[in-house]
ChimeraX commands (.cxc) that place a marker at each C-alpha (Angstrom):
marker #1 position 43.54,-128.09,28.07 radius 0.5
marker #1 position 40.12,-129.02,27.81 radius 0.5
marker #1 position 37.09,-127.41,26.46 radius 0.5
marker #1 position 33.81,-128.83,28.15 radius 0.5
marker #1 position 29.99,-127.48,26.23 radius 0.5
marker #1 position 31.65,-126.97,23.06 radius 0.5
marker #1 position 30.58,-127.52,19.53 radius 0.5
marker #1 position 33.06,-128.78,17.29 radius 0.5
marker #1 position 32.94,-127.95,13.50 radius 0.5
marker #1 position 34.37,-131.40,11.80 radius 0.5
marker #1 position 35.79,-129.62,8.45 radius 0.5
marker #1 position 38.65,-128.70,8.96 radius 0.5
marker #1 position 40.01,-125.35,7.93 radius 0.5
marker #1 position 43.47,-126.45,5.98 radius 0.5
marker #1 position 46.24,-123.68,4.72 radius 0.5
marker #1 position 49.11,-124.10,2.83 radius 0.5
marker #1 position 48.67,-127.62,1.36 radius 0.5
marker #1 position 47.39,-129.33,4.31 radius 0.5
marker #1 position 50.75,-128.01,6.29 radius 0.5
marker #1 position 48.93,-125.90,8.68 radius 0.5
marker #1 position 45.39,-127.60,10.00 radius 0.5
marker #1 position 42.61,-126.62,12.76 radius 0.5
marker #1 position 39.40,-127.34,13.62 radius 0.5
marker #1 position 37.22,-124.49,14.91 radius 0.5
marker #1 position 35.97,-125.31,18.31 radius 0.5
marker #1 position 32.09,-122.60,19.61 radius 0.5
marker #1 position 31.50,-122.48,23.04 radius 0.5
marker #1 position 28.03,-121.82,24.29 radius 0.5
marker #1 position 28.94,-118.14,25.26 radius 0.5
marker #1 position 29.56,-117.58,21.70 radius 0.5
marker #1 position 33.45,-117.74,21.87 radius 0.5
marker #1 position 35.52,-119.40,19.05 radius 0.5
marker #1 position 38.58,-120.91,19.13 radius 0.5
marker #1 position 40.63,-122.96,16.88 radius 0.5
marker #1 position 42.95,-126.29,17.54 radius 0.5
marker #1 position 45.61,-126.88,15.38 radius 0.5
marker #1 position 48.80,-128.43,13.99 radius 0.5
marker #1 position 51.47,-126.54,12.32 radius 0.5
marker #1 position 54.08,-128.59,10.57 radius 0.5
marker #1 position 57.50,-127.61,9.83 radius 0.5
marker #1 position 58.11,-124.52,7.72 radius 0.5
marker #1 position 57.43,-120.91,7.60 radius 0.5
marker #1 position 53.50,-119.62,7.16 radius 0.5
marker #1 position 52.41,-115.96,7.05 radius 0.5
marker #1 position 48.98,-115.25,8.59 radius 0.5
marker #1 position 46.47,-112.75,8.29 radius 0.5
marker #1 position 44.16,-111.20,11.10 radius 0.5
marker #1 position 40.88,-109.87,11.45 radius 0.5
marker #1 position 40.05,-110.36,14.66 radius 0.5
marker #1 position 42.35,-110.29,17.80 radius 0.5
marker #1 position 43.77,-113.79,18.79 radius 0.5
marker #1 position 45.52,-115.24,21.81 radius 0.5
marker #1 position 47.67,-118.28,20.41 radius 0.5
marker #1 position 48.15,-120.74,22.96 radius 0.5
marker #1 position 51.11,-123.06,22.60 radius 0.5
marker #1 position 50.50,-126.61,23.95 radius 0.5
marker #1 position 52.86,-129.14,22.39 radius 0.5
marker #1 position 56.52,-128.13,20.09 radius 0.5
marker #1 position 57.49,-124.79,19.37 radius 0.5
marker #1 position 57.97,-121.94,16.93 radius 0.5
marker #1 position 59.04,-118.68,16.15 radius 0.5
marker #1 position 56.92,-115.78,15.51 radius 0.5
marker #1 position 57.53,-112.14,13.78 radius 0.5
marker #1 position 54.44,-109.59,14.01 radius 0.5
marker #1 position 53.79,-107.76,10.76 radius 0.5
marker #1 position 55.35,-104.47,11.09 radius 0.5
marker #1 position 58.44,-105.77,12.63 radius 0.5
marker #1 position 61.98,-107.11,12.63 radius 0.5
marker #1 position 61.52,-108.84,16.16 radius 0.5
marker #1 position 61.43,-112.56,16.44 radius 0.5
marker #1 position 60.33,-114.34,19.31 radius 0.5
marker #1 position 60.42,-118.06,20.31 radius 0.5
marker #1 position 57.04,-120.10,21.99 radius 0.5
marker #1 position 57.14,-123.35,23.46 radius 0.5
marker #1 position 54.55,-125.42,24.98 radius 0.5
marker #1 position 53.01,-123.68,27.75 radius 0.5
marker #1 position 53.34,-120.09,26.12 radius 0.5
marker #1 position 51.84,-117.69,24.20 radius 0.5
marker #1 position 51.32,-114.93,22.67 radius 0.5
marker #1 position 48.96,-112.38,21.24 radius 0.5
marker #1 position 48.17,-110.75,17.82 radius 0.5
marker #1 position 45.97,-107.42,17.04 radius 0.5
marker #1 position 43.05,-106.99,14.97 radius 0.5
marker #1 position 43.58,-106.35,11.35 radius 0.5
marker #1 position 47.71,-107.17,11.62 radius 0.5
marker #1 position 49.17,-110.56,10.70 radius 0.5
marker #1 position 52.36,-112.46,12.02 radius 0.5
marker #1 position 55.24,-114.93,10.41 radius 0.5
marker #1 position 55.47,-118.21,12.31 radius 0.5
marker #1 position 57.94,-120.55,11.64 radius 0.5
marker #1 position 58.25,-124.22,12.93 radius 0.5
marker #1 position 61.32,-125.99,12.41 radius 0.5
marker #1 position 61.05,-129.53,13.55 radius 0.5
marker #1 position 58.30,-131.55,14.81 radius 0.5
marker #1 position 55.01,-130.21,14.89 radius 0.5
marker #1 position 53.64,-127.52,16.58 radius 0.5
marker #1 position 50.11,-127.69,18.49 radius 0.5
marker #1 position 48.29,-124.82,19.37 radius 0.5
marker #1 position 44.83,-123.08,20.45 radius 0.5
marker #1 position 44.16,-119.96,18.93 radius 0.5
marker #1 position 40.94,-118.22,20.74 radius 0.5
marker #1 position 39.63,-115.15,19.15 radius 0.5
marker #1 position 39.35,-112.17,21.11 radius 0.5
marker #1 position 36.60,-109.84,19.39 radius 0.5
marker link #1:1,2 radius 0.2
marker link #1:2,3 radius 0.2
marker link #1:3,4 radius 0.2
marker link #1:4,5 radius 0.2
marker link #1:5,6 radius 0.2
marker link #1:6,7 radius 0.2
marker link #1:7,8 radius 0.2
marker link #1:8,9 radius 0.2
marker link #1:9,10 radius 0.2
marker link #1:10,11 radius 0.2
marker link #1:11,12 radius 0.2
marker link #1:12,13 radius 0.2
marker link #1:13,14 radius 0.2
marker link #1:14,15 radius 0.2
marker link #1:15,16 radius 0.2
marker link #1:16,17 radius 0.2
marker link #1:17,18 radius 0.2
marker link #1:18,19 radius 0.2
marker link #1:19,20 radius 0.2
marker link #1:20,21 radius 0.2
marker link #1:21,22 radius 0.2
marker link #1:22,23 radius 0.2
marker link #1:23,24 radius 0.2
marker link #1:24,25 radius 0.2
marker link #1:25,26 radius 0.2
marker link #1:26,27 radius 0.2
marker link #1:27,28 radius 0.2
marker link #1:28,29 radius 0.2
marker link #1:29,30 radius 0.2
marker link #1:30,31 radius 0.2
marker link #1:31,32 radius 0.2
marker link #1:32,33 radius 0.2
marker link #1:33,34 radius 0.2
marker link #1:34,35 radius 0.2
marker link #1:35,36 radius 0.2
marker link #1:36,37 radius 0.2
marker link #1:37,38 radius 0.2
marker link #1:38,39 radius 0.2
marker link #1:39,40 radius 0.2
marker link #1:40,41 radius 0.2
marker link #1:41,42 radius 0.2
marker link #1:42,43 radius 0.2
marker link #1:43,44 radius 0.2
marker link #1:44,45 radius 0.2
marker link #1:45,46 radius 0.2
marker link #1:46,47 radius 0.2
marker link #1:47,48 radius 0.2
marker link #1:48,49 radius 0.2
marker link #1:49,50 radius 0.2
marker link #1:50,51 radius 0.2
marker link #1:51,52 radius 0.2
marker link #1:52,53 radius 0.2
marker link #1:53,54 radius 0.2
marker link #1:54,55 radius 0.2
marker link #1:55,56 radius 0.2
marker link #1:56,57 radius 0.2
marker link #1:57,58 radius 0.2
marker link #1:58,59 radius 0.2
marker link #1:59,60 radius 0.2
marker link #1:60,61 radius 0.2
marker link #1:61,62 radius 0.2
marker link #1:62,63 radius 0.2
marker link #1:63,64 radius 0.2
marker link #1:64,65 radius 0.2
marker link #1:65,66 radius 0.2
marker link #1:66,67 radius 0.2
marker link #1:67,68 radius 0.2
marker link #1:68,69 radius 0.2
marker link #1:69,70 radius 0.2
marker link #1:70,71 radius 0.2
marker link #1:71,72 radius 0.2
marker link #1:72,73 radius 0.2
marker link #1:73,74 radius 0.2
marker link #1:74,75 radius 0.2
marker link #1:75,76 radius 0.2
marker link #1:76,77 radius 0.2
marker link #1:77,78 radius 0.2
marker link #1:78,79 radius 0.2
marker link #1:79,80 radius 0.2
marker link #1:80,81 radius 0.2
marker link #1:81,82 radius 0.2
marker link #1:82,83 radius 0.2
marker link #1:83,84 radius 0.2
marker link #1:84,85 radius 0.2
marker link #1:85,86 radius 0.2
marker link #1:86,87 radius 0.2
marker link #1:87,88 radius 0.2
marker link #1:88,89 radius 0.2
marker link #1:89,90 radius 0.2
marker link #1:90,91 radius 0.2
marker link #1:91,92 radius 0.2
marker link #1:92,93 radius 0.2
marker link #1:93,94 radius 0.2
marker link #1:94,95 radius 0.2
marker link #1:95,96 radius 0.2
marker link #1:96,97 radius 0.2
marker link #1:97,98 radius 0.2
marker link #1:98,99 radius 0.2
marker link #1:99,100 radius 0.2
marker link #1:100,101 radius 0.2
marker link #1:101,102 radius 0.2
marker link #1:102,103 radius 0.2
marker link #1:103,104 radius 0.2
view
């Protein structure tokens, strides 16, 4: 995946002890997205805005807030998350790469 016309923001935003790491990527349309890493364990997210994760290297699991229901993402998948909701994702070897792009 490439992103061509972008400006990229070099701090990077880093959760849960430098486990979880992206770098927030605008495009001239005024779209953001993030590229990140996710290292192995289990990370609860927030959301404000609407995302698309993109899964382009490794894997995870992911369980939306409000349910029970546990999916599995490798590279070349994805999946979506509402506004104002939040998801578990859990990666449990190797190191997942993804791009998030927020949809509001």
């Amino acid at each position: 995946m490439e992103f061509p016309n972008v400006t990229a923001v070099a701090k990077a935003n880093v959760y849960f002890e430098g486990r979880v790491v992206s770098h927030t990527i605008l495009s001239a349309d005024g779209s953001k997205r993030t590229l990140g890493l996710i290292y192995p364990g289990t990370y609860h997210f927030g959301t404000a805005a609407a995302e698309l994760m993109q899964i382009v290297d490794g894997c995870c699991s992911v369980v939306p807030d409000g349910t029970e229901l546990k999916s599995s993402y490798a590279s070349g998948t994805e999946f979506r998350v509402p506004a104002n909701s939040g998801f578990t994702i859990t990666v449990n070897d190797g190191i997942c790469q993804y791009v998030c792009s927020f949809l509001d």
